[in-house]
N, C-alpha and C positions, 0 to 999 in steps of 0.2 A: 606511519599510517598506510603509506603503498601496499606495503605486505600483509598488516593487518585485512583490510580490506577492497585489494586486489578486484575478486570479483563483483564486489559491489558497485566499485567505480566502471567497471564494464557495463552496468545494466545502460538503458538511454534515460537521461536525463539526472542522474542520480551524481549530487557532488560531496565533496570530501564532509562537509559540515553533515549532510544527511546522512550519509555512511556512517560516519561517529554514533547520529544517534540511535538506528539502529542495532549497532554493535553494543551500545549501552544500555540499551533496553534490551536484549537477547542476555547480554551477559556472559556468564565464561562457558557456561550449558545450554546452547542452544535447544542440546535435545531434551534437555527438560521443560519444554512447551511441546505436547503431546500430536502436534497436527497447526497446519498450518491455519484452522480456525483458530486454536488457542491464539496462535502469534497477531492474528486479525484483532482480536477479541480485544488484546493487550495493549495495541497498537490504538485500537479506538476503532476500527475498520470497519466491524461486523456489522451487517444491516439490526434492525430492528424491527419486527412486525409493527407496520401503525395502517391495519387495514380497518375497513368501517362500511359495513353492510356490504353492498357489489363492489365496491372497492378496495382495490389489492394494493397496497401499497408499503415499502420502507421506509424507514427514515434512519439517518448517520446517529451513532451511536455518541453520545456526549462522555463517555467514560473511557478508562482507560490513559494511558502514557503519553500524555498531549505532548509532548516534546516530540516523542513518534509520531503524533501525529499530525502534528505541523510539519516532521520532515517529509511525510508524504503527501501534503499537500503541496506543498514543493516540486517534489519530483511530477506530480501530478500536471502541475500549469504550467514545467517546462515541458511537459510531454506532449501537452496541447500544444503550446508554441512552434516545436523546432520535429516531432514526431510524425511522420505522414501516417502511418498506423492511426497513431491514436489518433488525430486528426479526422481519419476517416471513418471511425468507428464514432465520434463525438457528433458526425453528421450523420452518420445510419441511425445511432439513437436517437438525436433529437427529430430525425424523420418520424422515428417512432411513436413519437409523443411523449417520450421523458423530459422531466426537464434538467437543465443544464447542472443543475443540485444533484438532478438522481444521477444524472452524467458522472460527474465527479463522484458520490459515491460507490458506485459500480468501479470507477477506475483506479479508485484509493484500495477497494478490494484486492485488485487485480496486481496492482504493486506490492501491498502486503503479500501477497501468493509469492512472486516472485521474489521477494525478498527474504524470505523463510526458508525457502527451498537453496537460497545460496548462502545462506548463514549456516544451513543444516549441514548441507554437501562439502562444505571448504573448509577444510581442516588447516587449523596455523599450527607450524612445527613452533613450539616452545623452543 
């Protein structure tokens, strides 16, 4: 599994069970999901327009690879935990007026991003 996914255990907060399922949803062809929105999409990640008159609003996507996307809800609320980044980004947004829902959405995106691009880029020698 080390080798397998190597950089994945690199990212913060991200452990071997989550790696796995990444790597299981990606499968042997990473490059065959066109853009790291597909890999979001796949994952469950991608926003959802649910705006309504002056109001602009997402909402988390109920579809897609829930096994994906329970890993990165994982990776998500260790990142809140033990992350001072996300940490501090959790309290600029909820300054904002988001709430802690769309918190978490915005940041499952943000790992799916990250996760795409390291499944893309790391080639495993056969």
């Amino acid at each position: 599994m080390k080798e397998l996914a190597g950089p994945l255990l690199e990212l913060p907060g991200m452990g071997v069970d989550s790696a796995g399922e990444f790597l299981v949803a990606a499968g042997d062809n990473p490059e065959r999901l066109g853009s790291e929105a597909s890999f979001a999409m796949m994952c469950g990640a991608c926003p959802i327009p649910a705006s309504s008159g002056k109001t602009n609003r997402h909402r988390l996507n109920r579809g897609g690879n829930r096994q994906a996307n329970s890993a990165l809800h994982i990776v998500v609320l260790s990142r809140i935990r033990m992350d001072e980044r996300t940490q501090a980004y959790v309290t600029r947004r909820l300054a904002e007026g988001l709430s802690k829902r769309e918190v978490m959405r915005c940041l499952k995106r943000y790992v799916a991003r990250e996760v795409y691009h390291v499944l893309v880029n790391h080639k495993v020698a056969a």
